[in-house]
C-alpha positions in Angstrom: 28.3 -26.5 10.9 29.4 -24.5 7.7 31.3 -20.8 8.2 30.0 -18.2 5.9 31.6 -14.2 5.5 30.8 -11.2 4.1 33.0 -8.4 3.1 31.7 -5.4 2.8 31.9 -3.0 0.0 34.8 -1.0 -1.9 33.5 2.4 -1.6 34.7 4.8 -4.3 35.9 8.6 -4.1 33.4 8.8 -1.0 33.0 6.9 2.5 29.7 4.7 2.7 27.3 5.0 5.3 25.1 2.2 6.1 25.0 -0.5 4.1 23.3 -4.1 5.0 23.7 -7.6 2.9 20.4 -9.4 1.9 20.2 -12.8 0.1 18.4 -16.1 0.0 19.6 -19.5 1.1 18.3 -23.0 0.5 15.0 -24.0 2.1 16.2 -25.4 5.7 19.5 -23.8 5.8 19.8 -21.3 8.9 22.6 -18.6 9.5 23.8 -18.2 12.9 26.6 -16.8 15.4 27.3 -13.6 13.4 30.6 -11.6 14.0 30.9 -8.2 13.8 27.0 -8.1 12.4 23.5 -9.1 13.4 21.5 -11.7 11.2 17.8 -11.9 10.8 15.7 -14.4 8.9 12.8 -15.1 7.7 12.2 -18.5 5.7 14.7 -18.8 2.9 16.2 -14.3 3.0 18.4 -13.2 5.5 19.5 -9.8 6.2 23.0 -8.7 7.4 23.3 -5.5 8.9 27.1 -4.5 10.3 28.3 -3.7 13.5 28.4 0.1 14.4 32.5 0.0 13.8 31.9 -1.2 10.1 28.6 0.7 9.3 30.9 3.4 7.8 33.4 2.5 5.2 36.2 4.9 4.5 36.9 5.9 0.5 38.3 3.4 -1.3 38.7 1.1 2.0 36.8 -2.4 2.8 35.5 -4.0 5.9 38.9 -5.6 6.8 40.0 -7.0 9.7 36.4 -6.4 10.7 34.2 -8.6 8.1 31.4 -10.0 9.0 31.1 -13.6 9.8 28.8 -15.9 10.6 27.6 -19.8 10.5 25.3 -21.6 8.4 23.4 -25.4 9.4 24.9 -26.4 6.2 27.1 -25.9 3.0 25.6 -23.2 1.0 25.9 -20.4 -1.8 24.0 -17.3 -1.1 21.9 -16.7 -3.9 19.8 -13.3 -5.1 22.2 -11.3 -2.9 22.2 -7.7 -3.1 23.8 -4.6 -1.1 22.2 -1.3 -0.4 19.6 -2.5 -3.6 22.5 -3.1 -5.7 24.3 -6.8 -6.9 26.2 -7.8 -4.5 29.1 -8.7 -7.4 29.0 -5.2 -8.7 26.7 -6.2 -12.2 23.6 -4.8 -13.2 22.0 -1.5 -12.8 23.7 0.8 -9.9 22.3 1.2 -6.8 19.1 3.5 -6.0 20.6 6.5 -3.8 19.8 5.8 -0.3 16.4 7.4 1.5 16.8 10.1 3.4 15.3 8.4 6.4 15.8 4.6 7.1 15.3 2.3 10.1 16.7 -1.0 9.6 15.5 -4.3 11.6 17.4 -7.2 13.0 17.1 -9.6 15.2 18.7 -12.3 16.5 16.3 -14.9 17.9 14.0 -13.1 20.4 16.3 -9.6 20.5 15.1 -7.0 18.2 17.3 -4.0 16.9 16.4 -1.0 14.9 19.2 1.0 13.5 18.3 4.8 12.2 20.2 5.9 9.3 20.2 9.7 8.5 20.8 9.6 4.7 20.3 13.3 4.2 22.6 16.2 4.6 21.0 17.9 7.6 20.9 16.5 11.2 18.0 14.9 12.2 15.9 16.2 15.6 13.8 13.4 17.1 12.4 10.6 15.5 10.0 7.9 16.5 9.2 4.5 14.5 5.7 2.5 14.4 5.5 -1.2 13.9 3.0 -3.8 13.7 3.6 -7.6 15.3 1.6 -10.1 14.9 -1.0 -11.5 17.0 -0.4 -12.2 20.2 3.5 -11.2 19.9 4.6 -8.3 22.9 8.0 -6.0 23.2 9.5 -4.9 26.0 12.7 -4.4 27.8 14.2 -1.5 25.5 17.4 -0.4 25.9 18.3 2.9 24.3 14.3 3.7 23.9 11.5 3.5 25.1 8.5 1.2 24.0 4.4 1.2 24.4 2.1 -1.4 22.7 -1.5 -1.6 22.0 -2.7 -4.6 20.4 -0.5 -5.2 17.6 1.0 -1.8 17.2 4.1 -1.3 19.0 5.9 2.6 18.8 9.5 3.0 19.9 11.0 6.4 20.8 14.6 7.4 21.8 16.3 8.0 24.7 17.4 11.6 25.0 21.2 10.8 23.8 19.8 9.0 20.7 16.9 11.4 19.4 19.6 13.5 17.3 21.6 11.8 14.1 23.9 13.9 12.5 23.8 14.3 9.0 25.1 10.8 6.9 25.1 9.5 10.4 23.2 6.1 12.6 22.1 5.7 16.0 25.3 3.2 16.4 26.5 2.0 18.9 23.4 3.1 20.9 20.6 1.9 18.8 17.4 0.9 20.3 16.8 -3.0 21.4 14.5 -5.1 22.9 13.0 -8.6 23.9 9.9 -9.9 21.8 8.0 -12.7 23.2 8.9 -14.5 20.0 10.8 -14.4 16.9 9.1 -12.3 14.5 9.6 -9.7 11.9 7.6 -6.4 12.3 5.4 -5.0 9.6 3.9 -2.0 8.3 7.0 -0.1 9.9 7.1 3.9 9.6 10.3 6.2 10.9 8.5 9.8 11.0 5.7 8.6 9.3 7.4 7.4 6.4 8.2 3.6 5.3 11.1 2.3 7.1 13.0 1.5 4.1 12.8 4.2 2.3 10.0 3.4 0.0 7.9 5.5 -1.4 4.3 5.1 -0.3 2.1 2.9 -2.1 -1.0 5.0 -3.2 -4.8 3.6 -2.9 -6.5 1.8 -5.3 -9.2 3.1 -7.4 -13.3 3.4 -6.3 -14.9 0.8 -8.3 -19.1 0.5 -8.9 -19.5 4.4 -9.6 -23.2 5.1 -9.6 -26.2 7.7 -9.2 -28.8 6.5 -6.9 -30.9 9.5 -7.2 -31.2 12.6 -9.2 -33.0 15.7 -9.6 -33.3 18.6 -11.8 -30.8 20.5 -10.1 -28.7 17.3 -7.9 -26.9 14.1 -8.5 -26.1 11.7 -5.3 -23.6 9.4 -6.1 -22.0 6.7 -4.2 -19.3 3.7 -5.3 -17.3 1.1 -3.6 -14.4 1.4 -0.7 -11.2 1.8 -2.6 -8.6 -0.8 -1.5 -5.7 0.9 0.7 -2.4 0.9 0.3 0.6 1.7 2.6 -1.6 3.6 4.6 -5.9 4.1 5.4 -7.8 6.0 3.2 -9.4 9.7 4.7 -11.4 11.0 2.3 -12.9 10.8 -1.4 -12.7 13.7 -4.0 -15.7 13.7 -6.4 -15.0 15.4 -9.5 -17.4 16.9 -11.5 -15.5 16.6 -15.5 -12.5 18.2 -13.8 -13.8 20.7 -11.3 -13.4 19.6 -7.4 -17.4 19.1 -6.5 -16.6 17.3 -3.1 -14.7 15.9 -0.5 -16.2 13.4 1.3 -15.1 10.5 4.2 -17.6 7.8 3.1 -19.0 6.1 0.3 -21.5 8.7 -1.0 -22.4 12.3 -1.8 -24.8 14.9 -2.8 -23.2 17.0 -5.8 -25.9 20.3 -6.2 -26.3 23.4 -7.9 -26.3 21.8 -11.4 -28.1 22.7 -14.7 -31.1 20.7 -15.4 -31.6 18.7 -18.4 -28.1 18.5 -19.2 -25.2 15.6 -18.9 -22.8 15.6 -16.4 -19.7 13.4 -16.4 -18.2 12.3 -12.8 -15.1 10.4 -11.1 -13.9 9.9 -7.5 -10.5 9.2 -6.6 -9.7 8.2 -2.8 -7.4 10.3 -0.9 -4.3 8.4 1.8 -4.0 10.3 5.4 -0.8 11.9 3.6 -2.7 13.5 0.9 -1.7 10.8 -1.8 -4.5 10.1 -4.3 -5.6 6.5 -6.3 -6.2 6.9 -9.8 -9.6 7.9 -11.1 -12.5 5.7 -11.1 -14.2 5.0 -14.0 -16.4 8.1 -15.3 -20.1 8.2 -15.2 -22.4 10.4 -17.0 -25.9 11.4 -15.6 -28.4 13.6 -17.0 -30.8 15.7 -14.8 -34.1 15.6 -14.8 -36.1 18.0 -17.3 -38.8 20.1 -14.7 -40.8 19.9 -17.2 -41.9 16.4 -16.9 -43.9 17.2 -13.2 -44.9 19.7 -11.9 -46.7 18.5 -8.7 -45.2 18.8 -5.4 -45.1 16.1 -2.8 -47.6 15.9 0.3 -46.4 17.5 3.5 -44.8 15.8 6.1 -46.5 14.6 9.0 -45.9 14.0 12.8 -42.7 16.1 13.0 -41.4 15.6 16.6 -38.4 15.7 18.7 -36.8 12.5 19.3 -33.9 13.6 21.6 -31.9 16.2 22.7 -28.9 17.5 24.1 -27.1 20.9 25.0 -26.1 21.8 20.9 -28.2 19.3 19.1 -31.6 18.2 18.3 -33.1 15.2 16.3 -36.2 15.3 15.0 -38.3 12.5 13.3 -41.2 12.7 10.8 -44.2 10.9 8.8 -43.0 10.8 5.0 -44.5 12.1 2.3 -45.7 10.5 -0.9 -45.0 12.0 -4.4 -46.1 10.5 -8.0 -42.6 10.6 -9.1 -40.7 9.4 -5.6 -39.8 11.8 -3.2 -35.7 12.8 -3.3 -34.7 14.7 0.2 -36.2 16.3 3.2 -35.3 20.3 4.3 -35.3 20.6 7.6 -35.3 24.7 8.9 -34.3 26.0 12.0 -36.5 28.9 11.7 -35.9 30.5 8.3 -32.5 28.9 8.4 -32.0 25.3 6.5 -30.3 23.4 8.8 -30.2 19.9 7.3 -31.1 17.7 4.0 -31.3 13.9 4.6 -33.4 11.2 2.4 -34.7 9.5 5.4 -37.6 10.8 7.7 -35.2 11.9 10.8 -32.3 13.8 11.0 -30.0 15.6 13.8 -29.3 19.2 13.4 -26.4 20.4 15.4 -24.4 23.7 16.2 -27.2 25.1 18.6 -26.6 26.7 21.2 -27.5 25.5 25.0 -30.8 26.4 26.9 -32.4 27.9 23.5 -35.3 27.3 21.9 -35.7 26.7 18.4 -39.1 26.2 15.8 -38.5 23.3 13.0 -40.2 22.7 9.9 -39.7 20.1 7.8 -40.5 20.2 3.5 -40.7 17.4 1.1 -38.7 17.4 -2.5 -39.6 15.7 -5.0 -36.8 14.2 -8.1 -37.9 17.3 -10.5 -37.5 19.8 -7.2 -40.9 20.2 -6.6 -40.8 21.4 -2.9 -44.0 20.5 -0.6 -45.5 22.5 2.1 -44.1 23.3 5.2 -45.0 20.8 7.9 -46.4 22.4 11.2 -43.5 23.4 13.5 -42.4 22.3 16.5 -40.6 24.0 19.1 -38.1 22.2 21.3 -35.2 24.1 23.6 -31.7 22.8 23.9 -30.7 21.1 27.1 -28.8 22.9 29.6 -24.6 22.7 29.0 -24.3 20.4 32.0 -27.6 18.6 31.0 -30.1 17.2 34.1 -27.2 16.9 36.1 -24.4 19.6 37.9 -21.4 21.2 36.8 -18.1 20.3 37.7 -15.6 22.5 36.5 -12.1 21.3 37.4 -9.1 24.5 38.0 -5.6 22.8 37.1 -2.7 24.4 37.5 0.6 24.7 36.0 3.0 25.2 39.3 0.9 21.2 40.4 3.1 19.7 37.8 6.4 21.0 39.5 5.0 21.9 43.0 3.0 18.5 43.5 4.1 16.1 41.0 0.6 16.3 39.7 0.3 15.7 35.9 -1.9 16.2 33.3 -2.3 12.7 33.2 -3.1 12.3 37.1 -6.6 13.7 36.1 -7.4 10.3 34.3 -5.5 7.9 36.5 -7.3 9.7 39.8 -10.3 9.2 37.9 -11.4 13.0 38.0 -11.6 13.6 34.2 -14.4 11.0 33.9 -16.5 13.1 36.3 -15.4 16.8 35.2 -17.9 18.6 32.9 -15.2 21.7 32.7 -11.6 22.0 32.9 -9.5 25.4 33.2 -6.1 24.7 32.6 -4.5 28.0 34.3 -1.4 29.1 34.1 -0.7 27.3 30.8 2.0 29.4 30.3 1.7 28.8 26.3 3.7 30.0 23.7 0.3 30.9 21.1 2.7 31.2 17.6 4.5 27.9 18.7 1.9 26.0 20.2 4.8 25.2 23.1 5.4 25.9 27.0 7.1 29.4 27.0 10.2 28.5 29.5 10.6 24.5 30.5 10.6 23.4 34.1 14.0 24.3 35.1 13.7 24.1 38.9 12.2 20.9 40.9 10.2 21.4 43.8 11.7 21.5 47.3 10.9 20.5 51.0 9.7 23.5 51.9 5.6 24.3 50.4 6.0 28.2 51.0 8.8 27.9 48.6 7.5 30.5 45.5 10.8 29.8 43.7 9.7 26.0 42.8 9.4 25.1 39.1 9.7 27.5 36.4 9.0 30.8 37.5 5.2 31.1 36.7 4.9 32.0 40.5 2.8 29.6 42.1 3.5 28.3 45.8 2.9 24.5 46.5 0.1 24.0 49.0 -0.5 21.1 50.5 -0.7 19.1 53.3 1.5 16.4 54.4 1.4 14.1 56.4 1.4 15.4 60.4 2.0 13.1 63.0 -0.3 12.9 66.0 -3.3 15.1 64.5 -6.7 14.6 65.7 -9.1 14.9 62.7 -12.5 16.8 64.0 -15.3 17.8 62.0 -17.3 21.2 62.7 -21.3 20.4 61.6 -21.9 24.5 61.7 -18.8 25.9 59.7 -18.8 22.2 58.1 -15.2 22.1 58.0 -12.6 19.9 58.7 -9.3 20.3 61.0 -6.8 18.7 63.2 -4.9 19.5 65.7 -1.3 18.0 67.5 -2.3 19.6 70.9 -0.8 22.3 72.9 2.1 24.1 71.0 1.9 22.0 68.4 0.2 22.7 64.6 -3.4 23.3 63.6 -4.6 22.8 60.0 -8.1 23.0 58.6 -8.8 21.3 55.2 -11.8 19.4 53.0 -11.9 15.9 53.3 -14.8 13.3 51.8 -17.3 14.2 54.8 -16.7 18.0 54.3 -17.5 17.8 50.5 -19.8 15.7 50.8 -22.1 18.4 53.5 -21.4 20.8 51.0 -22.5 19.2 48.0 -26.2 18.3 49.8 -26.3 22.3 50.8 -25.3 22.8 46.9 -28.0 20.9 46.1 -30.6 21.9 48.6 -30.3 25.7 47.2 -30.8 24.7 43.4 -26.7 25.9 42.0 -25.7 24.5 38.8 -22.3 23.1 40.2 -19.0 23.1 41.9 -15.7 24.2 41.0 -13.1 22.8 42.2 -10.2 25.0 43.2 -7.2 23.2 42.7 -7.3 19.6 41.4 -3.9 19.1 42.3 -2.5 16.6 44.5 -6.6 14.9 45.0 -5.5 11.2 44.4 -9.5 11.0 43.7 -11.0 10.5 47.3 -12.5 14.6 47.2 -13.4 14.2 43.6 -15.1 11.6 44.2 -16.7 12.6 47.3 -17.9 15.4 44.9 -19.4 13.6 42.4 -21.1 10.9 44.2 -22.4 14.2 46.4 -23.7 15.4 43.1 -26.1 12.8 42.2 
């Protein structure tokens, strides 16, 4: 085996924070057993990032005694190396300044680090970083964070001691680590939603294939190809009219209206990044309206108009098409008076209606030189009920279960009661409404004793519940249907629900024609009344 070392850099009239060492080495030649730094590799580049104790390098002082060191499988010159972006032998161009916000990989076989390096002159609050591994490749056992993967995507947050870097500061010593279930190197990395090293965003690439596939005298539809992504997906397109905004769009296509006819327009699309970054322009295309003056007859009117299905705010409807001489362009669809939708097909869903209401539709042909048909004959169709053919279940949560009972937020999926609610009142919220936040934490944990009001936070509940009694007959009373139990003589009697209680309620429910239930509290059901409920309900 062949030593290798690494000194780290002179720093100037200022101390260095962070700084890491990357070169290339000769196909087949590994680096190992690092000192005072951790080592990662991929093929022929290697990276060197330094131990916490070396990561800051005082003015005009070096790594010494503490250099790193490390071994190589055989004799070997690092080539291409540089430091912090710059030449490792001080030629060439200076180095870039740092990003503000960096978090730097390194591993050492299966043991993965991240190191977060606050470049910036203000401390940083919180942070969170998002990976991709490849296929089939799982983390786990963090130290100093915390991890959760689904599929590939893996997202590592701090512990509460780590969440906080002070300006020109790292997470050393107590940066995150943790086991992969083999060697790899994450991808697509993001600290804070922004590239791990400090790299600008790569924008998307331009729409290609801009074209009209219909026009009218007063309307162009467009549509072009996917733009390629770059560092991150694509969210929407902007359509540009010459250099007015006539758009914004999430597919591949649009309607642009209200134009002039007879006359040339010119139009681009750029793609727009979640972040807001735009791709260059696609090429321009010009389109001229059609002249009215070319036809004047109208299509025939549509046929067969119908409901097809319906729900509590929505409707979809479905017609016969017409035929025109020229081709017909769009259907208007009224609700009333009202247009409610314009599609090219022969069916369409109009939506934002309101539940248990009845509406009359029409339907009119238009033809490419805005000829308009006819109305069809209407059709009246009512909205379903909120709660459709079925009964309401409208949960009551309440802030003191989180503190009082342990019951979380999160408890209504794992119980399984969020997949049978309809409703949910969250009471007691206690929520800040300029900061979006809870108004006071919880900043008092629950005690023995369920009478207690002075559990949690102060929003005043008292926990209620029923534990577990010793030696108490369960009996069920058919004409109050309720349920109790009873220790005996001197002893304690409680009356509660339980699944044959709820169960002779929800058939009376039913029996009497009521929309619903509501369920006053859900906290500390671990699913068995719930679900006595729902299956009660069908």
């Amino acid at each position: 085996m062949h030593g290798g070392s690494a000194r780290g850099p002179a720093s100037g009239s200022t101390a260095v924070t962070g700084w890491s060492l990357q070169f290339d080495l000769p196909a087949g030649v590994t680096a190992g057993n690092p000192q005072n730094a951790t080592i990662s590799q991929n093929g022929t580049k290697v990276r060197l990032t330094p131990a916490y104790y070396i990561n800051t390098i005082r003015a005009g002082g070096t790594t010494e005694p503490y250099s790193p060191s490390f071994t190589l499988s055989a004799a070997a010159q690092p080539a291409n190396c540089t430091i912090n972006g710059a030449d490792c032998d001080g030629t060439g161009d200076p180095p870039p300044p740092p990003a503000p916000l960096t978090a730097t990989f390194s591993a050492g076989g299966t043991q993965g680090k991240f190191v977060v390096n606050n470049n910036s002159d203000t401390a940083l609050n919180g942070w969170s970083i998002v990976f991709e591994l490849p296929a089939g490749v799982t983390a786990s056992g963090a130290q100093n964070g915390t991890l959760s993967q689904s599929g590939r995507q893996v997202t590592l947050t701090p512990a509460f001691y780590n969440s906080a870097v002070a300006a020109h500061g790292s997470t050393e010593p107590y940066s995150p680590t943790f086991t992969l279930s083999a060697a790899a190197e994450p991808a697509s990395c993001r600290i804070n939603d922004v590239r791990c090293d400090g790299a600008a965003d790569t924008p998307p690439g331009a729409p290609a294939n801009l074209r009209a596939t219909v026009k009218t005298t007063k309307t162009v539809t467009l549509a072009w190809d996917a733009a390629t992504p770059g560092s991150l997906p694509i969210s929407a397109y902007e359509v540009y009219n010459d250099s007015a905004l006539a758009a914004t769009v999430t597919g591949t296509s649009t309607t642009v209206t209200g134009l002039t006819p007879k006359t040339a327009y010119t139009f681009t699309v750029r793609a727009k990044d979640r972040k807001g970054d735009p791709s260059p322009a696609s090429g321009a295309l010009t389109v001229t309206t059609n002249d009215p003056a070319d036809d004047t007859r109208p299509p025939t009117v549509p046929s067969g108009l119908h409901s097809t299905a319906k729900d509590a705010t929505s409707v979809t409807l479905a017609w016969t098409a017409s035929t025109d001489d020229k081709g017909v362009a769009a259907y208007d669809v009224y609700a009333g008076n009202d247009l409610a939708a314009t599609v090219t097909g022969t069916s369409a869903k109009v939506t934002g209606l309101s539940p248990s209401t009845e509406y009359t539709f029409t339907v009119r042909a238009r033809d490419l030189y805005d000829n308009v048909s006819a109305p069809s004959d209407p059709v009246k169709v009512s909205t379903a009920d909120i709660v459709g053919s079925g009964y309401a279940r409208v949960g009551y949560f309440v802030q003191w279960g989180i503190y009082g009972r342990q019951y979380f937020v999160r408890n209504l999926e794992t119980t399984g009661a969020a997949a049978r609610l309809t409703h949910l009142n969250y009471a007691f919220a206690n929520i800040d409404p300029v900061n979006l936040t809870c108004l006071n934490g919880v900043t008092k944990g629950t005690t023995s004793n369920p009478q207690d009001p002075s559990q949690g936070d102060g929003a005043g509940g008292r926990g209620r519940r029923l534990a577990s009694v010793p030696n108490c007959t369960v009996s069920h009373d058919e004409q109050a249907v309720a349920t109790s139990c009873y220790t005996g003589d001197g002893g304690q009697w409680w009356s509660f629900d339980d699944a044959w209680s709820i169960g002779r309620k929800a058939a009376w429910l039913r029996s009497k024609g009521l929309l619903g239930a509501m369920i006053w509290e859900m906290s500390g059901d671990t699913g068995t009344l719930m679900g006595a409920l729902d299956a009660g309900l069908r």
